[in-house]
N, C-alpha and C positions, 0 to 999 in steps of 0.2 A: 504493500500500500504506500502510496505517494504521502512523503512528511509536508505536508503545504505550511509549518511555521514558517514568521516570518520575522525579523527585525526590521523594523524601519530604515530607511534610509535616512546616512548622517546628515543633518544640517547642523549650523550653529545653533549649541547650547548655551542657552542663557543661565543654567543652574538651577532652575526651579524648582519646586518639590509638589509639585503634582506626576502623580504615575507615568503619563505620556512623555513627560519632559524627561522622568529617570528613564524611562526605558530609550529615548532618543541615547542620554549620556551614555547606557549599557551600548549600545551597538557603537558607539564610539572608541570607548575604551575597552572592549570587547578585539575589535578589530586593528588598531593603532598599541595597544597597549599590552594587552594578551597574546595579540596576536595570532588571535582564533576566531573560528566562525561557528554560528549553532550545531555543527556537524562535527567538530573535531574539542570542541569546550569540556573542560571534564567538571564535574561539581567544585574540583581547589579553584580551577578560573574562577567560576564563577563568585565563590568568594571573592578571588580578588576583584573581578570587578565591582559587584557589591562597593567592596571597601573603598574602593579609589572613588568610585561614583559620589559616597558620601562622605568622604576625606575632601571631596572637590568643592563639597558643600559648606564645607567647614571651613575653606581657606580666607575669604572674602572676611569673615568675620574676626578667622585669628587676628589676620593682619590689622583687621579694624580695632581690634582689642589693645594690640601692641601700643596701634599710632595715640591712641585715645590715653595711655597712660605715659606716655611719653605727652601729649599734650596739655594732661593736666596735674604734671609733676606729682604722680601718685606717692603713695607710701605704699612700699609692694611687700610683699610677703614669701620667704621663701622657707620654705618646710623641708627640712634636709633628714631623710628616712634612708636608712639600707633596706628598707623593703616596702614596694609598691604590689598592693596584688589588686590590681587593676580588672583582673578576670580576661572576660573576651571583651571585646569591643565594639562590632560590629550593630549587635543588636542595641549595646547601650547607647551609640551615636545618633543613630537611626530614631533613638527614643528621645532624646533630648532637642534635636531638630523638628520633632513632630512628625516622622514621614514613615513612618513603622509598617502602618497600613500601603502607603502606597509603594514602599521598596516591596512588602510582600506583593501586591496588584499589578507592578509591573512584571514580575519573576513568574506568575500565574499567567499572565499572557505570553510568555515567551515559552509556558511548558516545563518552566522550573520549581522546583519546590523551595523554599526559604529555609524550612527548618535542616533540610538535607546540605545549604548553604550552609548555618550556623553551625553543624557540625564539624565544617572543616576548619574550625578558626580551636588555634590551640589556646588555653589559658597563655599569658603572658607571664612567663616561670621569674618571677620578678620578687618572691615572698614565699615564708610559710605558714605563718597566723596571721594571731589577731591584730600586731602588730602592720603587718602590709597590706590586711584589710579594711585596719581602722584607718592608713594611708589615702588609700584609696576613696574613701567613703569621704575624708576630708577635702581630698581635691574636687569631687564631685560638687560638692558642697560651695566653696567657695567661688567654683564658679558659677553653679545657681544662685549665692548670691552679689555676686558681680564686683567682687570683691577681687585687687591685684595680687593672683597668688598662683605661686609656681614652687612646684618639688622640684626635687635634685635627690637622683642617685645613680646607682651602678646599674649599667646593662649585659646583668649576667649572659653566658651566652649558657649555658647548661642548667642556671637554677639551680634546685638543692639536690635532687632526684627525681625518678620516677619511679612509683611504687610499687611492686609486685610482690602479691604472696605468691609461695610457691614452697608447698609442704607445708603448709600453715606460719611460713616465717616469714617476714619483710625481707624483699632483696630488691636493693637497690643498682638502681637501671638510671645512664645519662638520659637526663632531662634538655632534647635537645628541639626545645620549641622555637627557633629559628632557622630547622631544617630547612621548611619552605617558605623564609622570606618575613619580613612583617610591611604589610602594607602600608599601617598606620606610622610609621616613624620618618624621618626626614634624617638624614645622614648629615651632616653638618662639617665637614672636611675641614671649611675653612676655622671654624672655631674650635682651635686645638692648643691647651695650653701646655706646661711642662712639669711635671709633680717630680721633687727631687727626693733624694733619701741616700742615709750613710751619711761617708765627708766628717768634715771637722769643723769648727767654730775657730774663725782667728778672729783678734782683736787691732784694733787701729784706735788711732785719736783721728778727730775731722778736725777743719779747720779754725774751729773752736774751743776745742782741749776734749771736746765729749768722746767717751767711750765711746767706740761704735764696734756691731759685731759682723759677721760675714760667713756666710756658711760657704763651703768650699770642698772641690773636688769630690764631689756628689756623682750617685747614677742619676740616670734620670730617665722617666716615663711618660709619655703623651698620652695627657686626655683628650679624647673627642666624642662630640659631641653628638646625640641621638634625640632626637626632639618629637613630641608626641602631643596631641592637639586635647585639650581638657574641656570639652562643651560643656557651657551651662543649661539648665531645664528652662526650656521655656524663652530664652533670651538671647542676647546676639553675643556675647561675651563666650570668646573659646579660650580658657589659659593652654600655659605649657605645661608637661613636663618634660625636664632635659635628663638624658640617662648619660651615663660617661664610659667611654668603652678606651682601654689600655693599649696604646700602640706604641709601637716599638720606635724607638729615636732613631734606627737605623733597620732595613729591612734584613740583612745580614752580611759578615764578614768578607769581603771577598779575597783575603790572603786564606783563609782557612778552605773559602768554596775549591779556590785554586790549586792546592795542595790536596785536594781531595779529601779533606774532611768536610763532608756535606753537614752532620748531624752538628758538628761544632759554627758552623757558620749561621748556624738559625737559631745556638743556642739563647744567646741575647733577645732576640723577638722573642721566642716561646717564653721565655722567664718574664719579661717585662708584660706579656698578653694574657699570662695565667691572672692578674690582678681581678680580671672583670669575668675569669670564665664561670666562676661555679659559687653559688649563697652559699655563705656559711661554709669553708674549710672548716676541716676538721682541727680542732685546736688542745688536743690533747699530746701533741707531739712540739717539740720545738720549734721546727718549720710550720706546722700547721697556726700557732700562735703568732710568728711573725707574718703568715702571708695574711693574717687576721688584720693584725695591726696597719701593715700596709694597703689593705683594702679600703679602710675606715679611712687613711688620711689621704688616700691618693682621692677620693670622694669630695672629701672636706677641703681640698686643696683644690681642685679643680671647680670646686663650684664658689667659694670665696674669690678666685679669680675672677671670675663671670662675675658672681654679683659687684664685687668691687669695679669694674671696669665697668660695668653699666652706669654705675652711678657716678661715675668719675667722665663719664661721655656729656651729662647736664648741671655737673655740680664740680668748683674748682677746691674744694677739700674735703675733709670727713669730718671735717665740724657738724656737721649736720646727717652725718650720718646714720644717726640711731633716732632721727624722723624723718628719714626716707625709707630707711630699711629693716625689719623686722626679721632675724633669722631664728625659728622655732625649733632644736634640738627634739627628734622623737627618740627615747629613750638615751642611752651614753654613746649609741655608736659613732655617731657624730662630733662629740666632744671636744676630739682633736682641733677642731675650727675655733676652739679659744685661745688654745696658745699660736694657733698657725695667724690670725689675727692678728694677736699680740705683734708674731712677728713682724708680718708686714707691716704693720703701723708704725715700728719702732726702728728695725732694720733698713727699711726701704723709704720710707718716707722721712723717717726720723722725727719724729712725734715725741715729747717729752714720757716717759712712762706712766705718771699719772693720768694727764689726759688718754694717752692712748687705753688703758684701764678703764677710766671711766664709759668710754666712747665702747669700746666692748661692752661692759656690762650690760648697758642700755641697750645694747644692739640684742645680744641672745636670750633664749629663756627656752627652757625647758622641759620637757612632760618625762616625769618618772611613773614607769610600766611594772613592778613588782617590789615585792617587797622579801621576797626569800633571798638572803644574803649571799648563798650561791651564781645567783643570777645577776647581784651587782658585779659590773664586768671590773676588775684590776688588771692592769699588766705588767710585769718584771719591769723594773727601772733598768735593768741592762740592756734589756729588748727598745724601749722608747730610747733609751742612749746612744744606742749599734744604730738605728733607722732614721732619728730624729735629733739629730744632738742637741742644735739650739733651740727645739721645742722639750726639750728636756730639762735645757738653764734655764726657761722661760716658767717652768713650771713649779722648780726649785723658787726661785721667783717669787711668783704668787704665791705661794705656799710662807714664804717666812715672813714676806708683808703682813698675809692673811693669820697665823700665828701670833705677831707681834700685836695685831686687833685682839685677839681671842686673850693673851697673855696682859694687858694692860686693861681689860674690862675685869675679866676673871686671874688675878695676880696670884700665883703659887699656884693655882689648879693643873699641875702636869698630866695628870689623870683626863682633861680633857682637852689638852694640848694635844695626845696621843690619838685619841677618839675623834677629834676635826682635823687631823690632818692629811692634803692631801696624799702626803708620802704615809704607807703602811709600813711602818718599821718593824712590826711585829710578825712577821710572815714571808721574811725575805727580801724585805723593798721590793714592796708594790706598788703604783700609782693607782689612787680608787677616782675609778673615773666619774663617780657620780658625785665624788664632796667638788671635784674639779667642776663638775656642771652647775652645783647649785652655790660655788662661791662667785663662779662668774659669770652668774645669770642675773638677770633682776626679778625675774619672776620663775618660782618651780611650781606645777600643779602636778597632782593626780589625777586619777581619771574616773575616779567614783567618792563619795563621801564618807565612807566608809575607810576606803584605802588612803584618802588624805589624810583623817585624823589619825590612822594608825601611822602612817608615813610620822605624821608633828610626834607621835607618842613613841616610836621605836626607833627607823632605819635613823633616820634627820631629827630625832629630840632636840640633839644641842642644836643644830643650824636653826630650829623654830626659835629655840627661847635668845637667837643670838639674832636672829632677823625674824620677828616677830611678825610681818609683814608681806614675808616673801613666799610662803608655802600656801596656796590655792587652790580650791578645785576646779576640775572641770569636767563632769561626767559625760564622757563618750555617749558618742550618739552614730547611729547608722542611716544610710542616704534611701530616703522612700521610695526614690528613681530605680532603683535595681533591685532592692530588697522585696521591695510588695508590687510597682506598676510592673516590671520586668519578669520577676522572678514567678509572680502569681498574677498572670495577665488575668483568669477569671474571676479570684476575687478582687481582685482591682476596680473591675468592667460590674461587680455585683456593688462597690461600695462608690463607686461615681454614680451608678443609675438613680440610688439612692438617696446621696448627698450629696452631687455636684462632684468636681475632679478640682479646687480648691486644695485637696489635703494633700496632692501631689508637692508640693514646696508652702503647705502649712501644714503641719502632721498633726496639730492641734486639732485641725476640724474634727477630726476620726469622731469627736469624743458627741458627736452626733448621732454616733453612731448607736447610743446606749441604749434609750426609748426601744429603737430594734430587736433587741437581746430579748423583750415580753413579746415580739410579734413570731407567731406562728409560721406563718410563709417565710419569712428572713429566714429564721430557723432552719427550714428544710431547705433554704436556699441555701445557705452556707455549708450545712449539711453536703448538698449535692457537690460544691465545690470543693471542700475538703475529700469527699470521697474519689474524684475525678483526679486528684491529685495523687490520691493513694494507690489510685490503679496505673498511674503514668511510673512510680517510681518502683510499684510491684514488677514492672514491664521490665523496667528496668533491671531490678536486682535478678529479674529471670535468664537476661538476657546477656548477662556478666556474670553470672554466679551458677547457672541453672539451681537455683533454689525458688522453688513455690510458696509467696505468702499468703496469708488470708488478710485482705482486705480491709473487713469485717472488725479485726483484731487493734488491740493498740498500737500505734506506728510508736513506738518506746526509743528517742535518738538523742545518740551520746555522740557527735563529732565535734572533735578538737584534736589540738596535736598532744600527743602518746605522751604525758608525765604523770608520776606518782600523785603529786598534788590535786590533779584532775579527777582521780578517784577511777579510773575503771574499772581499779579492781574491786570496790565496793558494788559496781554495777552485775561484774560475773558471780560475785559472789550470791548477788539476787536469784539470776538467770541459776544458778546453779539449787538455788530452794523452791524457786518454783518447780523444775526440773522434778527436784524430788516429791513435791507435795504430789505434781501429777502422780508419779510413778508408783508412792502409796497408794493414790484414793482417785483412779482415772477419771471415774463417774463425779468428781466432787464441782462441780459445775463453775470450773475457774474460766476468768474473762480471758478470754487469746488474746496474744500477746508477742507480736513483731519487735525483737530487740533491735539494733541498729548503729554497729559505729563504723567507724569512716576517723583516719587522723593517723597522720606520719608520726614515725619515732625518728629522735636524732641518730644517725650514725653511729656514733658512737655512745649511746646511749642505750646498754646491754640490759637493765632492767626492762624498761620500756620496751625493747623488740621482744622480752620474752613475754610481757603481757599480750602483745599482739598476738605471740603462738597460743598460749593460754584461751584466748580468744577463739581463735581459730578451733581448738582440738575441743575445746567445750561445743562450740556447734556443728563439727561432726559428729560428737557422739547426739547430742539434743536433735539433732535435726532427723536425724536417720533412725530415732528411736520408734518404731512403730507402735508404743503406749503414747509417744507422746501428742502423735497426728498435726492434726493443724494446733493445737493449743496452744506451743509455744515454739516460736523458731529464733534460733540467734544469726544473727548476719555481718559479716566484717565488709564492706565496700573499698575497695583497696584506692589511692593516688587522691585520696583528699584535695581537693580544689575549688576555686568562687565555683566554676561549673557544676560541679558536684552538688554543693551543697543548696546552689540554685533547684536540683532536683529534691534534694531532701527535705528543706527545709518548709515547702509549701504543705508537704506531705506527712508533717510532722503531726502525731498528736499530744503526745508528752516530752518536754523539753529538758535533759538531764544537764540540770547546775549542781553540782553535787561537791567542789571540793573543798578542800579543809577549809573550816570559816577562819578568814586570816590570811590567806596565800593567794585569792584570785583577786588582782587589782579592780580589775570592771568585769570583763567579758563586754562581749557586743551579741556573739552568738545568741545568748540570752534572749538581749532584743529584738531577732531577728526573726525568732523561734514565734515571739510573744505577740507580734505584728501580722504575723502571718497565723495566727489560732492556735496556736499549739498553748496548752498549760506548762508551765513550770515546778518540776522536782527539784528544791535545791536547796542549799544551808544560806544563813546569814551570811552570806560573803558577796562581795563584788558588789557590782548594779542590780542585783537578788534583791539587795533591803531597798534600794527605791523603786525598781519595778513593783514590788508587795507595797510599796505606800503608794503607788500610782492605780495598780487593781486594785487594791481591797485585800485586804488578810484574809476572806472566803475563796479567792477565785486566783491562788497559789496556795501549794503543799511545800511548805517547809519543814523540817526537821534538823535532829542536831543540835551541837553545840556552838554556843557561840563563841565569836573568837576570843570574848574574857575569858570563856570555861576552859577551853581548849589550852589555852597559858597556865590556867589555874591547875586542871588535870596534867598536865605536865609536871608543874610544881609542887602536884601533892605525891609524885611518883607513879606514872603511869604504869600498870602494865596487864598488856592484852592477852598475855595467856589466861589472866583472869575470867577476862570474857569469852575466850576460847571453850575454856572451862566449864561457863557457867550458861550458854549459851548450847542448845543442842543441835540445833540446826545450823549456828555458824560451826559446832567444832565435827559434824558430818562434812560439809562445804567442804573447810578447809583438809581436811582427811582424805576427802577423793581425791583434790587434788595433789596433797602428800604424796600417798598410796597409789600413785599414777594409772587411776579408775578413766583419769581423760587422754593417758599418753601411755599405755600398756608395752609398748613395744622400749620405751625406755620410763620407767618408771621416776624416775627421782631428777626428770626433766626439769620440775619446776619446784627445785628445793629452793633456789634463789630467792622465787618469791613467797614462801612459805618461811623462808629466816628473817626476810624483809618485813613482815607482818608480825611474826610472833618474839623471836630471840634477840632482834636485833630491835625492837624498839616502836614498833609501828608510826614511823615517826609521824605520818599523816593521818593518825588515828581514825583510820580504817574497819576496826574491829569496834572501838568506842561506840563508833556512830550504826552499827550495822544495824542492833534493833528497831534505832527509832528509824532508819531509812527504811526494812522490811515493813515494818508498821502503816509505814506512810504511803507507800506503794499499796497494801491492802486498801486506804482509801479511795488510792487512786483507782483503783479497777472496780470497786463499789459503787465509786461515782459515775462512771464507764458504764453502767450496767443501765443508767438515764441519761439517756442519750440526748433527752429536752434539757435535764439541769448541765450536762455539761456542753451544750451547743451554746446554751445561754452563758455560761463562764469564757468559754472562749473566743466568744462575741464580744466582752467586756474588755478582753485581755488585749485584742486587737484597738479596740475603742479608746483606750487608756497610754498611749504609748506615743502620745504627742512628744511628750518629752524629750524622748529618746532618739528624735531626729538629731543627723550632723550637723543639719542647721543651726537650729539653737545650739551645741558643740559650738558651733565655729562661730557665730553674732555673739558669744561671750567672749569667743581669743580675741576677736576683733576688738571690740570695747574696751575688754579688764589688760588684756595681753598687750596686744601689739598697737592698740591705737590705730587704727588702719579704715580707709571708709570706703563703701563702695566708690563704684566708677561705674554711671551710665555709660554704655557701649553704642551708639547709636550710626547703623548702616549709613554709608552715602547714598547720594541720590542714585549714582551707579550700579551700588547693589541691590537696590530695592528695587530698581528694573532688572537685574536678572533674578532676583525673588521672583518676583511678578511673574516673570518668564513669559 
């Protein structure tokens, strides 16, 4: 049979965003750019056309956003992350331009499918948590509200991994999501600056008598530039982000090429290109710590160049520097941009050292992301000496100024001389890179209220009571645009028809939505939509797993990334009594019940990959048990990603927050969960205690201790073989797994984590919290079992979460933080005729 499609023929594009005008632009760059025709196009083309089609749409506006804050001497914002998890992009473009409907209506006339497009666009392997998600969410955000704000960071070419079970273990696979190209980025050749390291410090007088320093006989590494277009919802304003990728000062040797050593002639590149290949080396080895180090400043070096030089293109000093420019440290990895500052200001410009200090201060501020002391990152003073010498004097530096403050407030107190300083003299001289963020920031916040007062009361007591002023919260929020319009186009398309589309960049309106929660019809509407959801990711799990769920059952989901703290092993120890309750009393009429997680372990993080197997060999033996049927099924989703959990989390019905009350700074997932209907299981911790003041203390299951008890139960002497003991169902649990009832073939597989819970200390008290966790769980599937009162809590839950927009997040940094004000964005007459089209 004769294929009679057809593409139009090209004419001049005007850019529009009606169907006909995109499908004009597809057979353009289809044909000129692809360089294919409807017969030879494979579904990756056609992504890439897609993307350039609305990348093409986005240009008119960048460039309008640029000239517009260049014209009205903004105060811009740059937010320096090593991790952006940006997700896909395609569809979120497409959503923020308004044209979602008609990229899919033109793809439908030409015989394409859209969502068969979406598939080929890989996550942007640029993060692994909450941290590159809460990135992400803040860029979105800022530029919805039209506010001058641009990230900076590294453009891994590998990411952290890709994750495959296989045998029930995590094995890690390169993550190589730039195989086929990224449509979206702009290669920036010409903007390449040079990040040094090694070398020595010599000293000169100028011609003044002043000390001056000079670093000297350095390697050195070119950054360049990778640039990516950040649309706002709804408005003309597209920011940037710029990634920094590692090139090499010379391509290679050619006495060495000449002599026939090929491998040594390219040694120089490869060493100097490893900087940007891979998130997160591993840093348990010497090298893997210093390529650590040098990641963080070859980052914070190349994008202080950039921003200094931009500001130095409309502005003839840095007097004024820290009200033109705002730079937001997310967590310590960036750090290094204070003494690398310092330098420039002092070395290069020669700026007096106080001003230049002050002029810092004012410039950075920073958000601290935990609170478990492990996690605050230190590095060997030898290591910052070997790579960074004069940001090592520079640091010495600050540190005995900052001292001699601490020592003339508080006179004789050596005791907390010790405890604020930035050098760690107790542990080998270490530099702690977080007292270094919050002595030269001006403002430090946390990210939930919870985790800021414990932040004033533990990690930072003394820096509160010695800057009483400087420790602030700011409780994380996630972007509506991907999380709920994106991620759950149907209930999106049920809660517009309803209440207008308003709450798409007001997340407050939702709370319209309550009245609803008594109507009947909503009810089964929501209903309908949740369950639509449930069958897309059942599809799913069938389709990756061959595992069969029931529907019907609770969608029960725990993804995060693979730590102790996180609790999942409190979760299998669940799964492991339900398990048994079936297996006594088959007939005993328990709610089914889909487990679900999904969540990388670090590399080198040998507990963690053994709970994944743990995982794993607990839902072979549950799954395949023929007592247990559909009742209860456990499921691991392997390569955790924005993608992934876009499927998950619509599909969600119980949301598991569960770890130590104390250790989880905010979460967002939380939020994510809560927005989209899912109920939350979880302790007092994080953004747990304000989402329960934002629902209602009815319409969330908490349990547990809080994080007083949990200090307190430590301090009175904890110990869980108590509970082991005294507990018959957690000392079954943990018995099978002893007794290797889930891994037969090597029994004493998972001794590690059966020492980690009982002998060694349960340091996440795990075993503590296990009753009232079981306990709480029986509520939950009780309440399960009324499906009107829990359609109605989860109707609430959804309704309630104004809050928890990025937005408000970011309209707070903007005010409290950075001082910083929008920038209308407004098209020329030029592109509002090719708008028009």
């Amino acid at each position: 049979m004769k294929d009679e499609r057809k593409l139009p023929a090209f004419k001049y594009d005007y850019l529009g965003l009606d169907s006909q005008t995109i499908k004009h632009s597809m057979a353009n760059r289809l044909e000129y750019s692809a360089g294919k025709d409807l017969y030879t196009a494979t579904a990756r083309d056609w992504y890439h056309v897609c993307a350039w089609v609305i990348r093409d749409r986005l240009m008119e506006r960048w460039m309008e956003t640029m000239r517009s804050y260049y014209r009205q001497d903004a105060k811009r914002v740059y937010y320096l992350s090593l991790e952006f998890m940006i997700g896909r992009t395609l569809s979120n473009s497409a959503l923020s331009l308004g044209v979602s409907d008609e990229l899919g209506a033109a793809l439908r006339e030409i015989g394409v499918d859209l969502e068969q497009v979406r598939e080929m666009e890989n996550d942007a392997a640029l993060g692994n948590g909450g941290l590159g998600r809460l990135a992400a969410c803040f860029l979105d955000s800022m530029a919805t509200l039209a506010l001058p704000g641009y990230g900076y960071g590294i453009r891994y070419e590998y990411g952290m991994f890709n994750q495959r079970i296989e045998n029930g273990q995590q094995i890690e696979h390169p993550e190589n999501w730039l195989r086929y190209g990224n449509p979206w980025e702009f290669p920036r050749a010409e903007v390449l600056y040079p990040v040094k390291f090694n070398g020595r410090v010599i000293t000169y007088p100028d011609d003044s008598g002043e000390r001056r320093y000079q670093w000297v006989d350095t390697d050195e590494v070119m950054a360049m530039a990778y640039d990516t277009p950040i649309p706002g919802y709804g408005n003309s304003t597209v920011n940037n982000m710029r990634l920094w990728s590692a090139k090499s000062s010379r391509d290679f040797d050619l006495n060495f090429f000449n002599q026939g050593d090929y491998i040594k002639a390219v040694e120089d590149k490869n060493d100097s290109e490893n900087l940007s290949k891979v998130l997160y080396p591993d840093d348990s080895t010497e090298m893997g710590r210093e390529l650590r180090v040098k990641q963080q400043y070859f980052f914070v070096s190349a994008s202080l160049q950039d921003i200094l030089y931009r500001h130095r293109k409309y502005h003839d000093s840095f007097d004024n520097l820290p009200d033109k420019v705002a730079i937001q440290l997310n967590d310590t990895h960036p750090v290094l941009a204070i003494p690398e500052l310092m330098r420039i200001l002092i070395d290069k410009h020669h700026l007096p050292w106080d001003k230049a200090w002050d002029i810092t201060r004012r410039t950075f501020a920073y958000t601290n992301h935990t609170l478990l002391p492990e996690a605050l990152e230190t590095w060997p003073v030898a290591v910052i000496e070997n790579l960074l010498p004069r940001h090592m004097q520079i640091v010495y530096e600050i540190n005995q100024r900052f001292l001699n403050e601490v020592m003339h407030r508080y006179p004789g107190d050596t005791a907390l001389l010790r405890r604020m300083s930035i050098i760690d003299e107790d542990n080998g001289k270490r530099v702690r890179m977080a007292h270094l963020a919050v002595v030269g920031s001006h403002k430090v916040n946390g990210v939930a209220a919870l985790h800021t007062e414990l932040m004033k009361k533990s990690i930072f007591a003394d820096f509160d009571r010695f800057y009483p002023d400087k420790i602030v919260n700011k409780t994380n929020g996630i972007t509506p645009r991907r999380w709920l319009k994106q991620a759950n186009p149907q209930l999106a398309q049920l809660i517009s028809a309803n209440i207008g589309d308003a709450w798409v960049t007001d997340l407050d309106r939702l709370k319209q939505l309550m009245p609803l929660a008594e109507n009947n019809a909503f009810r089964q509407q929501f209903r309908e939509v949740k369950r639509h959801n449930k069958q897309q990711l059942a599809g799913l799990i069938k389709q990756r797993l061959n595992i069969d769920v029931n529907v019907d059952s609770i969608f029960d989901c725990h993804i995060k990334r693979m730590h102790e703290y996180k609790r999942q092993l409190l979760n299998v120890l669940h799964v492991i009594t339900l398990y048994n309750r079936i297996r006594l009393s088959p007939d005993n009429g328990v709610v089914p019940r889909t487990v679900i997680f999904a969540g990388k372990a670090a590399p080198g993080y040998h507990l963690a990959k053994l709970i994944i197997r743990l995982i794993n060999d607990v839902a072979d033996i549950v799954n395949n048990d023929p007592a247990v049927d559909n009742q209860l099924k456990l499921v691991f989703l392997p390569n955790y990603n924005v993608s992934l959990a876009e499927e998950i989390i619509p599909a969600c019905d119980l949301s598991e927050q569960i770890s130590t009350a104390g250790t989880e700074a905010s979460g967002t997932g939380n939020m994510k969960f809560a927005l989209n209907g899912a109920l939350t299981i979880g302790t007092l911790d994080g953004a747990n205690i304000e989402i329960k003041e934002e629902v209602g203390d009815e319409n969330i299951f908490i349990f547990g201790m809080t994080a007083d008890e949990v200090v307190e139960r430590k301090r009175a002497g904890y110990r869980p073989l108590d509970d082991y003991r005294n507990n018959a169902e957690l000392g079954q649990a943990l018995d099978m797994i002893a007794t290797g009832y889930f891994s037969p073939t090597e029994p004493d597989r998972f001794q590690a984590v059966i020492d980690t819970l009982t002998t060694h200390g349960d340091n996440y008290m795990v075993l503590a919290d296990y009753a009232a966790y079981v306990e709480c769980q029986e509520r939950v599937a009780e309440l399960y079992r009324d499906q009107e009162s829990w359609t109605r809590k989860t109707i609430l839950n959804t309704a309630n979460m104004g809050k928890f927009s990025s937005d408000r997040t970011i309209r707070e940094y903007a005010q409290e933080i950075w001082q910083a004000e929008p920038v209308d964005v407004e098209l020329s007459d030029h592109a509002i005729e090719k708008k028009a089209g």
